[in-house]
OpenMM code with the backbone's topology and positions (N, CA, C; nanometers):
from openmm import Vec3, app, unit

residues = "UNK UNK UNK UNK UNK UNK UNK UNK UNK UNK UNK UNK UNK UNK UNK UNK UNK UNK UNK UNK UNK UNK UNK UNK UNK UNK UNK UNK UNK UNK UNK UNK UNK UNK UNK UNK UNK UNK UNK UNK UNK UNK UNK UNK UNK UNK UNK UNK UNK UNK UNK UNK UNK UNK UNK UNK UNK UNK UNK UNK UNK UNK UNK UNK UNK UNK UNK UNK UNK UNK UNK UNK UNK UNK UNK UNK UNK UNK UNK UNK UNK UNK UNK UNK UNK UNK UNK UNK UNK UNK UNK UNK UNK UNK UNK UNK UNK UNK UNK UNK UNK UNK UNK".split()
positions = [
    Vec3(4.0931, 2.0037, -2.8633),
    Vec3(3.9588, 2.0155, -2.8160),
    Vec3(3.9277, 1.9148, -2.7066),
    Vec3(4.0242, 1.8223, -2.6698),
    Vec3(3.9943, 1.7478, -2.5715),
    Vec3(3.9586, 1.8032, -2.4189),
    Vec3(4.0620, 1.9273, -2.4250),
    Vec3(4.0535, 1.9855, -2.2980),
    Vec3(3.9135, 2.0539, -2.2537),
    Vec3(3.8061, 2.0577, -2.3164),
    Vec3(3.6892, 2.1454, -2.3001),
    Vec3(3.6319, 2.0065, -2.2085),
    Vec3(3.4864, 2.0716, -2.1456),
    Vec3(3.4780, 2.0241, -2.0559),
    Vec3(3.3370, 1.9785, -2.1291),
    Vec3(3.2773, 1.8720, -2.0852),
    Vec3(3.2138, 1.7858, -2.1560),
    Vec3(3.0272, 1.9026, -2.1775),
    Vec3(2.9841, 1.8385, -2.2728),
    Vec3(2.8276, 1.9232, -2.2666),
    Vec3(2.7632, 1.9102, -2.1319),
    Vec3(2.6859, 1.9487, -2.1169),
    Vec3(2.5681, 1.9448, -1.9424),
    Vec3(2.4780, 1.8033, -2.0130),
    Vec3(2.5076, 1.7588, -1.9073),
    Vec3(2.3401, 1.6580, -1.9374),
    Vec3(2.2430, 1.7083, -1.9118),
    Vec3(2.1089, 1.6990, -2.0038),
    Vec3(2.0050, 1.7747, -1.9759),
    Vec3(1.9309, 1.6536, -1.9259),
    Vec3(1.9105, 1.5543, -1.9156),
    Vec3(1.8195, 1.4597, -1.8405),
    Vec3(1.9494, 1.3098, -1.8091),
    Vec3(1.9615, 1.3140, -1.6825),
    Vec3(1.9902, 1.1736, -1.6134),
    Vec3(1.8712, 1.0671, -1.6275),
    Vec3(1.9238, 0.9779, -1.6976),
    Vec3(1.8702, 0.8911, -1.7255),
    Vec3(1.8916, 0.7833, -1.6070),
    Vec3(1.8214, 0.6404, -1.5900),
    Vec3(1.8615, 0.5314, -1.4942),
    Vec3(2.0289, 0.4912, -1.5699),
    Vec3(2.0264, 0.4962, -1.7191),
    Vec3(2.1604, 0.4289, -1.7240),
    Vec3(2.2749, 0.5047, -1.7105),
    Vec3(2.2712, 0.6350, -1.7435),
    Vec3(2.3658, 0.7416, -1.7065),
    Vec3(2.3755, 0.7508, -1.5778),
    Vec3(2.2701, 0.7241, -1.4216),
    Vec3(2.3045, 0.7137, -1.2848),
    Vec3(2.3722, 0.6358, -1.2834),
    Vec3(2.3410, 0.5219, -1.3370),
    Vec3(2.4415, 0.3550, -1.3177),
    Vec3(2.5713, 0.3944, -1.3934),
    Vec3(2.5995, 0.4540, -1.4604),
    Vec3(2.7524, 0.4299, -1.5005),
    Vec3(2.8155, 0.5116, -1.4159),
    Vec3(2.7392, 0.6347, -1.3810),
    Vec3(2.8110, 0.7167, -1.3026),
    Vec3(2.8585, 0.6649, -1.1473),
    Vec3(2.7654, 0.5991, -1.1019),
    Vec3(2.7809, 0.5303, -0.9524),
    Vec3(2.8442, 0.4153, -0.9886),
    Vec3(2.8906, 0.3648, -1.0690),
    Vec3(2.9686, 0.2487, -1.0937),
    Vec3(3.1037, 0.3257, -1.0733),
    Vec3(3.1066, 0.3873, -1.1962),
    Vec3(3.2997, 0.5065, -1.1703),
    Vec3(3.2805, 0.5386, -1.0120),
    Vec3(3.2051, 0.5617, -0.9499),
    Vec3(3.2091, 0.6178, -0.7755),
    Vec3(3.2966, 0.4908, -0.7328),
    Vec3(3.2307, 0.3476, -0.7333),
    Vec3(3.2439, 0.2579, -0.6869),
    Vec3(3.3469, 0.1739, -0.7052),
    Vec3(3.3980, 0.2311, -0.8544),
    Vec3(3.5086, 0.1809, -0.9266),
    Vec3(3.6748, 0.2273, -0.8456),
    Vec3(3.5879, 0.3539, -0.7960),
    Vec3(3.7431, 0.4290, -0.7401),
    Vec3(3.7565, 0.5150, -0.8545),
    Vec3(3.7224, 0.5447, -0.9779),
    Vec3(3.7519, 0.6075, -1.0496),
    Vec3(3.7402, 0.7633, -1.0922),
    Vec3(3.6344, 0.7929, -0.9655),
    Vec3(3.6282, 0.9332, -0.9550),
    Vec3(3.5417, 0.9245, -0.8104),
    Vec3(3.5456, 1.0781, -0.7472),
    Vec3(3.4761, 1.0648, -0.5887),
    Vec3(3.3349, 1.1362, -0.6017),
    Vec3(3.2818, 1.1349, -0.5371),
    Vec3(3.1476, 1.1731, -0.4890),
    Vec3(3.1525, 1.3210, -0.5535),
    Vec3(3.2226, 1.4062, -0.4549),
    Vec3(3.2314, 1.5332, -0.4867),
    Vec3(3.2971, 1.5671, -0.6123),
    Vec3(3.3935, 1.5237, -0.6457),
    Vec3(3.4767, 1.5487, -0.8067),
    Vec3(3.3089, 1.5162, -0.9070),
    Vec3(3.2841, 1.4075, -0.8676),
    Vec3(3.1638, 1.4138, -0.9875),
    Vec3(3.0237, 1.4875, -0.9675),
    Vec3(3.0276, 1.5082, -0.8647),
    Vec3(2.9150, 1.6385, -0.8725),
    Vec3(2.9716, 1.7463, -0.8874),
    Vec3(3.0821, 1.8188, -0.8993),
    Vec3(3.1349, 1.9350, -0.9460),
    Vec3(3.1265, 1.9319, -1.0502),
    Vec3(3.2400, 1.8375, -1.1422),
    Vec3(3.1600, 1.8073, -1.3077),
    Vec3(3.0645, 1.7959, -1.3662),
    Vec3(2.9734, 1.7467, -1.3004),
    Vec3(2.8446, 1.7518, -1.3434),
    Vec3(2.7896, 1.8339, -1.3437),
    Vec3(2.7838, 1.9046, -1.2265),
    Vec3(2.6949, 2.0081, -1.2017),
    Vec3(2.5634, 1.9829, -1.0973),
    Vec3(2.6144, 1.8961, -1.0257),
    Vec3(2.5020, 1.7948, -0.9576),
    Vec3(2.5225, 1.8644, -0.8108),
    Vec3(2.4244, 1.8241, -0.7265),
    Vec3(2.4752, 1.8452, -0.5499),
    Vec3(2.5676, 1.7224, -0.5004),
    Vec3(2.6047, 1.7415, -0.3950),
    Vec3(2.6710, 1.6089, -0.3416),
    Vec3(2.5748, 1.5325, -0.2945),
    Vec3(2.4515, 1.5805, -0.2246),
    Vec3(2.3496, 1.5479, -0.1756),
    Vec3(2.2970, 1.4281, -0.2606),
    Vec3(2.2704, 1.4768, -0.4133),
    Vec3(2.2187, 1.4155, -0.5035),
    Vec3(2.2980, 1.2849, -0.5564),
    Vec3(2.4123, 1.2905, -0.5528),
    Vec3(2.4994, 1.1857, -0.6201),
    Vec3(2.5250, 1.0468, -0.4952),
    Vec3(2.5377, 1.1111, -0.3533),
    Vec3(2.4996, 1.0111, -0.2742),
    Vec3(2.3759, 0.9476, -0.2801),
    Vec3(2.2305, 1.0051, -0.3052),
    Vec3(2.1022, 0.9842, -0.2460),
    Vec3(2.1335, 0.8188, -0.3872),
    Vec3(2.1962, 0.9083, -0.5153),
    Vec3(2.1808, 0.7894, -0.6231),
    Vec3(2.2921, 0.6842, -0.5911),
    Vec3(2.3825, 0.6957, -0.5137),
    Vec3(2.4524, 0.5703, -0.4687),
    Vec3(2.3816, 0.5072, -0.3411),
    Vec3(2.3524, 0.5028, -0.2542),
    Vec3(2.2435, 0.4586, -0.1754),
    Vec3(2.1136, 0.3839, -0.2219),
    Vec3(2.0790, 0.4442, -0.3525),
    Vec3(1.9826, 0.3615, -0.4447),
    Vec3(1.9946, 0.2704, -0.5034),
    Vec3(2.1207, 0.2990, -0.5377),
    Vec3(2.2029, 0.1505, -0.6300),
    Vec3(2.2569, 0.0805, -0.5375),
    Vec3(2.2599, 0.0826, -0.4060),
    Vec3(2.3294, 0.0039, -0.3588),
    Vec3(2.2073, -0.0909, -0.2664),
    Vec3(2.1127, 0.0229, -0.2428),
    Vec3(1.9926, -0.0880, -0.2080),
    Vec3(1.9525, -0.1693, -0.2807),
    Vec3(1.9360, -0.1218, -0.4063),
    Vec3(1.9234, -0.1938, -0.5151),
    Vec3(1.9522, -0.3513, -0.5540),
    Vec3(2.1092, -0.3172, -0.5017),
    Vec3(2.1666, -0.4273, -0.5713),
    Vec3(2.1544, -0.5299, -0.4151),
    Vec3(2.1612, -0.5013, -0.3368),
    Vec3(2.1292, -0.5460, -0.2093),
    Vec3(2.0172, -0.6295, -0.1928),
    Vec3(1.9071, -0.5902, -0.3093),
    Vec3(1.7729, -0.6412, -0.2690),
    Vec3(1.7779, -0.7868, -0.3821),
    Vec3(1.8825, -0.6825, -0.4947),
    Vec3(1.9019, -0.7651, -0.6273),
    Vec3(1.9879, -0.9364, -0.5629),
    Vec3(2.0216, -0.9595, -0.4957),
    Vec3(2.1219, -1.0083, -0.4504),
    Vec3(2.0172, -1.1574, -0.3188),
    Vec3(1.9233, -1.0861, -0.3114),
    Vec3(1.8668, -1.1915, -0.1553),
    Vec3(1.8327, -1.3010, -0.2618),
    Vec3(1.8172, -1.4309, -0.1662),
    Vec3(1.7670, -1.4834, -0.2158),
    Vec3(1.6230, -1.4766, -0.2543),
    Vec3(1.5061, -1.4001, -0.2226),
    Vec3(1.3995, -1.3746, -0.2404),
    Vec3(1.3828, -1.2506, -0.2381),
    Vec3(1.4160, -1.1950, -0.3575),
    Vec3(1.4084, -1.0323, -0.3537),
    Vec3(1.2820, -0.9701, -0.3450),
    Vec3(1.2782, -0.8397, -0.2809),
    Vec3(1.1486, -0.7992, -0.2403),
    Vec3(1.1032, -0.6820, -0.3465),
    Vec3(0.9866, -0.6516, -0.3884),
    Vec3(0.9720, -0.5918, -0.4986),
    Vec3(0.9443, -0.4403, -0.3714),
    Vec3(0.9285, -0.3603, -0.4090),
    Vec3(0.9295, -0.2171, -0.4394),
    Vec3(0.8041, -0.1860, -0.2975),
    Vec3(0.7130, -0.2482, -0.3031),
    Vec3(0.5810, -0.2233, -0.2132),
    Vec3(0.6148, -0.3065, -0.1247),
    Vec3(0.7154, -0.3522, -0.1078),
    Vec3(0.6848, -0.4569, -0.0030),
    Vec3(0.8023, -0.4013, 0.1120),
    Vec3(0.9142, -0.3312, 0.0428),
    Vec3(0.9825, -0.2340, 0.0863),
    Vec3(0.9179, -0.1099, 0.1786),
    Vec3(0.8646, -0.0792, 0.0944),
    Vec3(0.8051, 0.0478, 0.1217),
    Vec3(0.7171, 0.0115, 0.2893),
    Vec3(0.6287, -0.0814, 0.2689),
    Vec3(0.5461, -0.1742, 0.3936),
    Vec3(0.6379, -0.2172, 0.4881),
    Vec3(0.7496, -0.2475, 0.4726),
    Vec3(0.7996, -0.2936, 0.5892),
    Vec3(0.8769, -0.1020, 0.6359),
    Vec3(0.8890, -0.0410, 0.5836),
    Vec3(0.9371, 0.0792, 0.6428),
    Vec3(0.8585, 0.1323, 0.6951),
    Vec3(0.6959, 0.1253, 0.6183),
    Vec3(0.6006, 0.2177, 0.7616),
    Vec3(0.5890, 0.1219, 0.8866),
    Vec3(0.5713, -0.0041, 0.8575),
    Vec3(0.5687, -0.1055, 0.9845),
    Vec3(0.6583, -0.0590, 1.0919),
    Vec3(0.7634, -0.0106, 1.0827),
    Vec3(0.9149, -0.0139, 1.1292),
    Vec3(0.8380, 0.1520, 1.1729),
    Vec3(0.8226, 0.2257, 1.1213),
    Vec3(0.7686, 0.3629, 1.1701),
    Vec3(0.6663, 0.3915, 1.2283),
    Vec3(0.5375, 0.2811, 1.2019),
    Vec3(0.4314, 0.2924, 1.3317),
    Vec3(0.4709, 0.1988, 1.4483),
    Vec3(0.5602, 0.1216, 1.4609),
    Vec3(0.6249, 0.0744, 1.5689),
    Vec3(0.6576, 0.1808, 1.6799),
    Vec3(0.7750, 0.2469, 1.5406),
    Vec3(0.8749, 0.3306, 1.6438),
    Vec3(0.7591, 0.4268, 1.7285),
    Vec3(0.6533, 0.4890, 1.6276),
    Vec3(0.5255, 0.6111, 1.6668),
    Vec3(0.4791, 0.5392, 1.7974),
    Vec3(0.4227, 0.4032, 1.8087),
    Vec3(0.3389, 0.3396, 1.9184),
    Vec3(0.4196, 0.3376, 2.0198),
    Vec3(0.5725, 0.2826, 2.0557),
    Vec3(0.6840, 0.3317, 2.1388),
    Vec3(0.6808, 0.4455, 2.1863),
    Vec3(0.7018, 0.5537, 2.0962),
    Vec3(0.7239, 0.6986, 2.1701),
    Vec3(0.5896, 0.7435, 2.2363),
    Vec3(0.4560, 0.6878, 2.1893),
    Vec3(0.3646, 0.7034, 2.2427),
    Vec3(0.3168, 0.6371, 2.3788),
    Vec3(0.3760, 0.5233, 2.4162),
    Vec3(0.3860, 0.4634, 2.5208),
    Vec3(0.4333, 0.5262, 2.5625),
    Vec3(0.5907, 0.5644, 2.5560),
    Vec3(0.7027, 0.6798, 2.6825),
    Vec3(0.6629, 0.7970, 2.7079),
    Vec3(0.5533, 0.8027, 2.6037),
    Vec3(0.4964, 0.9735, 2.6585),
    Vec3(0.3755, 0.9450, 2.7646),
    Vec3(0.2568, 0.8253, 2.7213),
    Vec3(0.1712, 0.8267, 2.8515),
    Vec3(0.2525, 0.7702, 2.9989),
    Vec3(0.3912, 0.6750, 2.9539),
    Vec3(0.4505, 0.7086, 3.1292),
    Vec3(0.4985, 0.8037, 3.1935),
    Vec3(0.5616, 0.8501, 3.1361),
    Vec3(0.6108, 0.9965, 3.1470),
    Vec3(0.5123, 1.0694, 3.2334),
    Vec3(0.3794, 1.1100, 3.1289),
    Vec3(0.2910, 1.1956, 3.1620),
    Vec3(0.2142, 1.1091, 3.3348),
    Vec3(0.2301, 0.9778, 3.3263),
    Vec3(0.1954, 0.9154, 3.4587),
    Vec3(0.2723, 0.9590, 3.5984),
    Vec3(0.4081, 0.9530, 3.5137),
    Vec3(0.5009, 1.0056, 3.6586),
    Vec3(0.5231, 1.1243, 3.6953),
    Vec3(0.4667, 1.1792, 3.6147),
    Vec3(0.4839, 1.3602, 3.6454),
    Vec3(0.3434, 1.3658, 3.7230),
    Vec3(0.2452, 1.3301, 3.7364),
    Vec3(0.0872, 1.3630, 3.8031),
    Vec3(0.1534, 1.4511, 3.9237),
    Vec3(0.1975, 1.3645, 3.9616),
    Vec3(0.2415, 1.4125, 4.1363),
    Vec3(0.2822, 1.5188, 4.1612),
    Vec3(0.3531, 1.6035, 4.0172),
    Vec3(0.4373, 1.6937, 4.0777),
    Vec3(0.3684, 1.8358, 3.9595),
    Vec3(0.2608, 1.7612, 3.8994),
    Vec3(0.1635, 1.9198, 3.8305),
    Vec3(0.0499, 1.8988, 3.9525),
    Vec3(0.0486, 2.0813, 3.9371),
    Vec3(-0.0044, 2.0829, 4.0085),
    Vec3(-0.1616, 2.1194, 3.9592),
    Vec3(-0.3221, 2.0949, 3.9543),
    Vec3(-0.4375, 2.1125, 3.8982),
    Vec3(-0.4421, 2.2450, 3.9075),
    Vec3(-0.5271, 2.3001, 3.7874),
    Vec3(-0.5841, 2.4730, 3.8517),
    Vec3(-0.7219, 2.4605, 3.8970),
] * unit.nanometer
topology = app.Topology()
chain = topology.addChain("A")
for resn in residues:
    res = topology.addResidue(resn, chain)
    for name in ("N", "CA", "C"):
        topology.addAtom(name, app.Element.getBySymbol(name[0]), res)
């Protein structure tokens, strides 16, 4: 009976992601091999290694940043980038005058 293939998990838990992205990390099985077994996307099993790895990334600073403070520095970083593209669009729209023509 060893050979059968294990039950479905009906709910991933945080500690069942963590063991699973640990074996990723371990070398002990790949991305895709364990979302086939599982029954998972590949999509999904990366998005949860990327999590754990920010994770442990944040786990790791010397002044780790909690959760909102994350989140704040990513819109900062995105109304930046918005106020940028909004600048290159009113030059843009400056250097073209010359060549629209009014109705």
């Amino acid at each position: 009976m060893a050979s059968e293939s294990p039950e479905p998990i009906e709910r991933w838990t945080a500690k069942r992601r963590v063991a699973l992205v640990v074996s990723i990390l371990k070398g002990e099985t790949s991305v895709a091999e364990t979302a086939r077994t599982h029954g998972l996307t590949v999509a999904e099993v990366e998005d949860w290694r990327e999590k754990f790895l920010l994770g442990a990334e944040n786990a790791l600073r010397s002044r780790s940043r909690d959760e909102e403070a994350v989140k704040d520095e990513q819109i900062k970083k995105l109304k930046q980038k918005i106020g940028d593209l909004v600048l290159d669009n009113d030059i843009l729209r400056e250097a073209l005058k010359p060549y629209v023509s009014s109705p």
